[in-house]
C-alpha positions in Angstrom: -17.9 3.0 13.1 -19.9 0.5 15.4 -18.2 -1.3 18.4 -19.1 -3.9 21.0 -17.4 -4.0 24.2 -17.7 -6.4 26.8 -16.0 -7.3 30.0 -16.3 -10.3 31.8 -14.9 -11.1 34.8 -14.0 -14.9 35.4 -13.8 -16.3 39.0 -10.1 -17.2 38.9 -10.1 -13.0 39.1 -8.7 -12.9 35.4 -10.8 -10.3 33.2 -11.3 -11.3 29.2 -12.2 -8.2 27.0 -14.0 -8.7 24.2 -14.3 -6.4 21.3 -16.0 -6.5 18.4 -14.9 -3.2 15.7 -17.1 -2.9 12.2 -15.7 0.3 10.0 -12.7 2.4 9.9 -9.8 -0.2 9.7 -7.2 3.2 10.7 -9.6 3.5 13.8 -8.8 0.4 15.5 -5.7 1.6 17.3 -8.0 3.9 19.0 -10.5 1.5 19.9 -8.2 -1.1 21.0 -6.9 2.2 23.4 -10.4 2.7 24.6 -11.0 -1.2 25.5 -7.4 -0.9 27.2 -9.1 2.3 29.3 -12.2 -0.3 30.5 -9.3 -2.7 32.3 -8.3 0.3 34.8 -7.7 0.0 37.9 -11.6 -1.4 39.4 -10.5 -0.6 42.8 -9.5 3.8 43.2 -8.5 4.7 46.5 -8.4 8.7 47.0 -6.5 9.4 49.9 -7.3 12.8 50.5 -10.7 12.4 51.1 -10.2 8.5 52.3 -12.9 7.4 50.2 -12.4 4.1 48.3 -14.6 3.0 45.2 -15.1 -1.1 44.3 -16.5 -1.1 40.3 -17.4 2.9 40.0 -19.3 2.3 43.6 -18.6 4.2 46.7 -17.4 1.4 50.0 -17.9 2.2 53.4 -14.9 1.4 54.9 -14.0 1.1 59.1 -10.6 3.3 59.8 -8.5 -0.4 60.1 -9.8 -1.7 56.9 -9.4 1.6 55.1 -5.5 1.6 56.2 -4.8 -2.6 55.8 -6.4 -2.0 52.1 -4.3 1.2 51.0 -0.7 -0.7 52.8 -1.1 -3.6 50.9 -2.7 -1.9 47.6 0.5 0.0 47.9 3.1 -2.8 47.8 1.0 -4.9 45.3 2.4 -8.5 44.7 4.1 -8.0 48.6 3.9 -10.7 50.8 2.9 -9.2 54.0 3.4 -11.8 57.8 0.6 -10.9 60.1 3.4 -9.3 62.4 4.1 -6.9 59.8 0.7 -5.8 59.0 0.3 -5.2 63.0 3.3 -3.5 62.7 2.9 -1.2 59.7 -1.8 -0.9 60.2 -2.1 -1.9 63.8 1.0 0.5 65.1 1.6 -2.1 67.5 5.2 -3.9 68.2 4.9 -7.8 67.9 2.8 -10.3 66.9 -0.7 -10.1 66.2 -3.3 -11.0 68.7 -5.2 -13.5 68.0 -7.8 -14.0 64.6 -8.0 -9.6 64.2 -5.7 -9.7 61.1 -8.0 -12.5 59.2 -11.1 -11.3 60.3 -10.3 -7.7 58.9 -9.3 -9.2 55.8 -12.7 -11.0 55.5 -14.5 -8.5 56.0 -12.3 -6.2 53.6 -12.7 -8.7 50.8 -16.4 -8.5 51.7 -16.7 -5.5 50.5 -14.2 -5.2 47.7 -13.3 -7.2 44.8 -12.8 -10.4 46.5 -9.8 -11.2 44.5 -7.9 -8.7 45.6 -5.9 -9.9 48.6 -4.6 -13.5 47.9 -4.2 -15.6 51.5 -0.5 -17.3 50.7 -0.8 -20.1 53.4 1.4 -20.4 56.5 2.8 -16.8 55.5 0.1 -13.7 55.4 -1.5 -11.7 52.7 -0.6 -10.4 49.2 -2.5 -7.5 47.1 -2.9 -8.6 43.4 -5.6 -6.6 42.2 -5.2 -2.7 40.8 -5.6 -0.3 42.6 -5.7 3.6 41.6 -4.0 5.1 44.4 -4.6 9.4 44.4 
């Protein structure tokens, strides 16, 4: 059996598989499962070690960006207020302080899948990518 598999990621952050199967018609349930297996999770956070990997590559991450990433990978589709990430990453009672919030988040999405964490204007910041949390 001969397959073609091919991922391509558009810039809306959708991800369009395309698979091409030649032989074995019984197979295909097995290839369709393998093609399913490419769409994990681009984005595995291990938090014993704290390491975080972006597309099978290891990301250097600061201690604040490391903990705004796995609190909002962990409530994915959560619309977070900046007073509740100072709150919840920050430890710190309040509102946040100036631009810190945004600028983390900038720099975060520098390094990771940009699509990631949505901005939902005049509120704060949402997670909608997948994350593999361990």
């Amino acid at each position: 059996m001969t397959q073609s598999l091919t991922r391509v990621d558009r810039p809306d952050g959708a991800v369009e598989l395309h698979i091409v199967v030649h032989g074995d018609p019984d197979r295909i349930g097995a290839v369709i499962g393998e093609a399913l297996d490419a769409l994990d999770a681009a984005l595995c956070i291990d938090t014993t070690s704290r390491r975080v990997r972006s597309h099978g590559a290891e990301v250097e991450l600061t201690r604040l960006e490391y903990e705004l990433l796995l609190f909002l990978a962990s409530h994915p589709g959560r619309v977070f207020d900046r007073e509740a990430l100072t709150e919840h990453v920050w430890r710190l009672p309040g509102p946040s302080r100036g631009r810190t919030i945004d600028v983390h988040v900038r720099k975060l999405r520098s390094k990771i899948d940009r699509f990631s964490i949505t901005t939902v204007r005049g509120i704060g910041y949402r997670f909608d990518g997948r994350a593999d949390i361990t």
